[in-house]
N, C-alpha and C positions, 0 to 999 in steps of 0.2 A: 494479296496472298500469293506465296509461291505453291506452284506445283511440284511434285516431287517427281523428278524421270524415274521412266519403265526401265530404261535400256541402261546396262551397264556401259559404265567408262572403259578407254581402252586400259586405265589400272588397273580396276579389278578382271578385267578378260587376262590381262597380263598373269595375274596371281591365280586365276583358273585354270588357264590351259599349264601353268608353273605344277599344279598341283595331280593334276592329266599326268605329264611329265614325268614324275618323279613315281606316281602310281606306276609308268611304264618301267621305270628305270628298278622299284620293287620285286616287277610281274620277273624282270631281266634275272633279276637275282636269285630266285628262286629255280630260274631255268639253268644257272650257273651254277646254283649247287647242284643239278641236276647232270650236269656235266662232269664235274667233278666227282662225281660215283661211279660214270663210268669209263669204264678202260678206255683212255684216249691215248693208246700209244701211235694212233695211225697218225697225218696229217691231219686230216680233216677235225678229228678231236682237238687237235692242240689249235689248230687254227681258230674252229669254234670258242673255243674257249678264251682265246684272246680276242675274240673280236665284242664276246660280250663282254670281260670285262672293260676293254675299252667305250664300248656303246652305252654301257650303264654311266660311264664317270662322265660321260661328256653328255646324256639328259640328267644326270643327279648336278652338274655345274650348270646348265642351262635353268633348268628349274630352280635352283637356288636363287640367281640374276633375275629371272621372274618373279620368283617369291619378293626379293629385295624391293624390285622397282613396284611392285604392285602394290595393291588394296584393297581391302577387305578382310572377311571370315577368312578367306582362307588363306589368309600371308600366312600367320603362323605355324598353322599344322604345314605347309610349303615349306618353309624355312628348315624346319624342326625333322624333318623326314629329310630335306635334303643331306642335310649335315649327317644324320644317321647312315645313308645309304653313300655319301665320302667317305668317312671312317672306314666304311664297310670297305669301299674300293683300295682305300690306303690300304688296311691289314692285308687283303687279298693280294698289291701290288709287291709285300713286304713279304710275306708266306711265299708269293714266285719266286721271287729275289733270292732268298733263305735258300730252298729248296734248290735253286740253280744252283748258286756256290756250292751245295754240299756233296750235288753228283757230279761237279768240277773237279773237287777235290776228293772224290772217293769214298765221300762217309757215309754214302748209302749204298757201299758195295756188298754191305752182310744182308741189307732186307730188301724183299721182294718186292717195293713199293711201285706201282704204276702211277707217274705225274707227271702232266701235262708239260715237259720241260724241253718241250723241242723250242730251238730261237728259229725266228722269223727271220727267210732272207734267203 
């Protein structure tokens, strides 16, 4: 007769802490949109706000490489949140992007919009 171990494998620890992760990289998000409401014309605003979104994309791709290599319950809901919380990062990386060209080129010279659009450097 075999016994069945106590202790998780380092796969399923992999797919746990994957899922830790990605919880962080949600908690990230939420504090990003919390950013983005408000007026960040100073540095420190715009700085913030790039550093989260960079900070979330890089535990939302860590956690996914977790979720990947691990096992268990919770690969999937890992998996599945991480790839929601990329998306997330793309659109947000694309809406920057957008937004820069447009105060490049002028075309938010009629409205009073405040965004985060200072470059790093």
């Amino acid at each position: 007769m075999r016994r069945k171990r106590s202790s998780h494998g380092p796969r399923r620890k992999a797919s746990i802490v994957g899922f830790i992760l990605v919880s962080l990289a949600i908690a990230l998000n939420m504090i990003l949109t919390l950013v983005m409401h408000v007026d960040s014309s100073d540095d420190v605003g715009s700085h913030t706000y790039y550093a989260l979104v960079a900070l979330m994309t890089v535990l939302a791709l860590a956690s996914l490489l977790l979720g990947i290599l691990g096992k268990g319950g919770t690969r999937v809901p890992t998996i599945v949140w991480s790839c929601i919380v990329l998306l997330t990062c793309f659109f947000t990386l694309v809406g920057i992007y957008k937004a820069m060209r447009a105060a490049e080129t002028g075309l938010l010279a009629p409205y009073s919009v405040s965004l985060p659009l200072r470059r790093l450097g």
